[in-house]
N, C-alpha and C positions, 0 to 999 in steps of 0.2 A: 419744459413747457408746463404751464399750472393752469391748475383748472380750478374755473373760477367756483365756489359752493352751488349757485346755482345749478349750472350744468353738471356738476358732479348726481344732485339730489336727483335732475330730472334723469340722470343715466342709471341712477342704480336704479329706480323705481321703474322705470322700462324694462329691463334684464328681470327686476322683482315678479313683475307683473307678467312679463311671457314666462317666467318659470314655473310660476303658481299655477297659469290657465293652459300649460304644458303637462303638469304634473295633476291637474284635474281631468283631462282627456284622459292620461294612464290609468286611471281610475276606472273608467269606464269600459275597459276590457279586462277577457281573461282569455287563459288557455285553456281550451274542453277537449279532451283526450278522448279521442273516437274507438282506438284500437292499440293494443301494443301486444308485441309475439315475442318469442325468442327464439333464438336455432344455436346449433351447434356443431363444428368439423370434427369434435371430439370422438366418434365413431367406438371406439376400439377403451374409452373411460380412463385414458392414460393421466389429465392431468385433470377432468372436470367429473366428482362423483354422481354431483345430483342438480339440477338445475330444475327451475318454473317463472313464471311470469306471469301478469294478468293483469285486468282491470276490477278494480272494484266494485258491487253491484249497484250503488248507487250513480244513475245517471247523471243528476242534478249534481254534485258535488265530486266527479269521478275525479281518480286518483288511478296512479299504477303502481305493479310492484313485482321485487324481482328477487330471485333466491338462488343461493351457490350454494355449494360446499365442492372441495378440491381433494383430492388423491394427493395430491404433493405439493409440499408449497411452492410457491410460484414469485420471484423475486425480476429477474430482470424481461421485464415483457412490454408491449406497448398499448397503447389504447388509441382509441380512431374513433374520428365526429363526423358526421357529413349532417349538416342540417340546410335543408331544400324547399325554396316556399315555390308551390308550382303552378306555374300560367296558361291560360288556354293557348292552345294549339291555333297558330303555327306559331308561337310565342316559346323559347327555349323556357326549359324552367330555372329560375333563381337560385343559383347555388350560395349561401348566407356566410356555409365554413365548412369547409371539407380541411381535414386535421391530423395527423397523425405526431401523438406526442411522448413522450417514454410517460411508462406507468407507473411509474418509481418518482419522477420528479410530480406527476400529477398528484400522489395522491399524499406527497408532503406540499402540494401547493407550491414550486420552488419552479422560478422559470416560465411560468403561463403567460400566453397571452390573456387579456384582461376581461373575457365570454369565460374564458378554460378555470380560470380564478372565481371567477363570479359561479361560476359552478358549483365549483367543489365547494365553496363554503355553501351554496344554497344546501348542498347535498348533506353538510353536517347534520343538519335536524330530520334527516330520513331516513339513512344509511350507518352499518356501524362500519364503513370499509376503517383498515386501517389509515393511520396517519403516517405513515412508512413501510416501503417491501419489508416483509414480504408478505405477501396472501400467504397464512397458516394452512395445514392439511388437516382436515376433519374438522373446519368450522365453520359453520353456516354463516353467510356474511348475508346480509340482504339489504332492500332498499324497499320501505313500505312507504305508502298513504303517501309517494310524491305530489305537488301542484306544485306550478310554476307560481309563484308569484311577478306579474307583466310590470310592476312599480319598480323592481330591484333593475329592470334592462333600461338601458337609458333612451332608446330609440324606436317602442312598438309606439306605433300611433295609427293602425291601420289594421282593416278586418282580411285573414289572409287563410288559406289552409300551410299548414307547416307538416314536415317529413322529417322524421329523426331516423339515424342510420346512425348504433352507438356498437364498440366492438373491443375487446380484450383478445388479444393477442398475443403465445409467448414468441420468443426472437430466433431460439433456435431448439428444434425447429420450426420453423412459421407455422404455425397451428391457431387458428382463430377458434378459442375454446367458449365462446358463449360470445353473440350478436343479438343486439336487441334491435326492435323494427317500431319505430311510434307515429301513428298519423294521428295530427289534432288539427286546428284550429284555433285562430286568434279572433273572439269575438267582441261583440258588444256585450256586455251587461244591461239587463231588461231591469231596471230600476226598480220593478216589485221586488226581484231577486236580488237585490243589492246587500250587502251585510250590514246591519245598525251601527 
C-alpha cells in the first residue's frame, strides 16, 4: 500500500506534534526526595565494614547519597528494586517494579530489563560502582548528589508520591548487606523555580 505525500506529511506532523507537547509536560516535573535511610542484616561486619546515607541539606535542590566499603569482596550476589507509587486507602498501593536481578550482570549492564538499564547508566554520573564483579574489599564505593532526571523515563506525566525499596544481597549465604529506603515525590515545577 502507498501513501500518498500528503497523508504521509499530515501523519508525521501529528506524531511530531504530540511528541514535542509530550515531551514539554516532562519538563514540567521533577522528583523531590523527602527522605532516604539505610539499614543493614550485617550485624556481626562479616562482608559490609562501614556504611552511611543521607540527604543533602539543601531543600530546594535535594539530592541523596550513600557510602560502602566492604570486608571482603563480594562478586556473586543479587540486587532487588521494589518501587511503589501509593494510593489512598481502600485503594491497594501501585507496585511500578518489584525486581530481583544478579548483581554481576547489573552492574555490567548485560541482560536488564530497559527501567534496570536506564538506571545504571543514569547511575554512571553519581556513583563510581564498578563496571564488573566484583565489589573490592576496603574501597569506598559511593553514590553522591543523585537527581532523577523525569525527561530520560519515558512515561511520568503525573504528580504522584513514589517509594523506593533498593537492596544488595549476597546469594550464599542470603545476607542482605545494605538496603536503602527512599520516599519522594513527583511534582510540578513552579516556573519561578524552573532552570534557564
Amino acid at each position: 500500500m502507498k501513501m500518498k505525500p500528503k497523508t504521509f506529511l499530515c501523519a508525521y506532523l501529528c506524531i511530531y506534534l504530540n511528541w514535542k507537547s509530550e515531551a514539554k509536560a516532562k519538563n514540567n516535573l521533577e522528583l523531590q526526595t523527602d527522605n532516604f535511610t539505610c539499614s543493614t542484616e550485617d550485624k556481626g561486619s562479616k562482608i559490609l565494614h562501614e556504611f552511611r546515607c543521607g540527604l543533602n541539606k539543601n531543600a530546594k535542590r535535594r539530592s541523596w547519597h550513600m557510602q560502602f566499603k566492604l570486608n571482603q569482596p563480594v562478586a556473586e550476589h543479587d540486587f532487588f528494586m521494589k518501587i511503589i507509587l501509593p494510593r489512598r486507602r481502600p485503594l491497594m498501593d501501585f507496585v511500578l517494579l518489584d525486581l530481583t536481578t544478579d548483581g554481576c550482570q547489573l552492574l555490567g549492564n548485560r541482560n536488564q530489563v530497559p527501567l534496570m538499564r536506564l538506571g545504571r547508566n543514569v547511575m554512571e554520573r553519581f556513583s563510581n560502582f564498578p563496571k564488573q564483579c566484583p565489589f573490592k574489599a576496603n574501597v569506598t564505593y559511593y553514590i553522591r548528589g543523585f537527581r532523577l532526571d523525569l525527561n530520560l523515563l519515558p512515561a511520568v506525566e503525573m504528580e504522584t508520591p513514589v517509594n523506593i525499596e533498593f537492596r544488595y544481597q549476597s546469594k550464599h549465604p542470603e545476607l542482605r548487606w545494605i538496603t536503602g529506603y527512599l520516599s519522594a515525590r513527583v511534582q510540578r515545577i513552579d516556573e519561578k523555580k524552573r532552570p534557564k
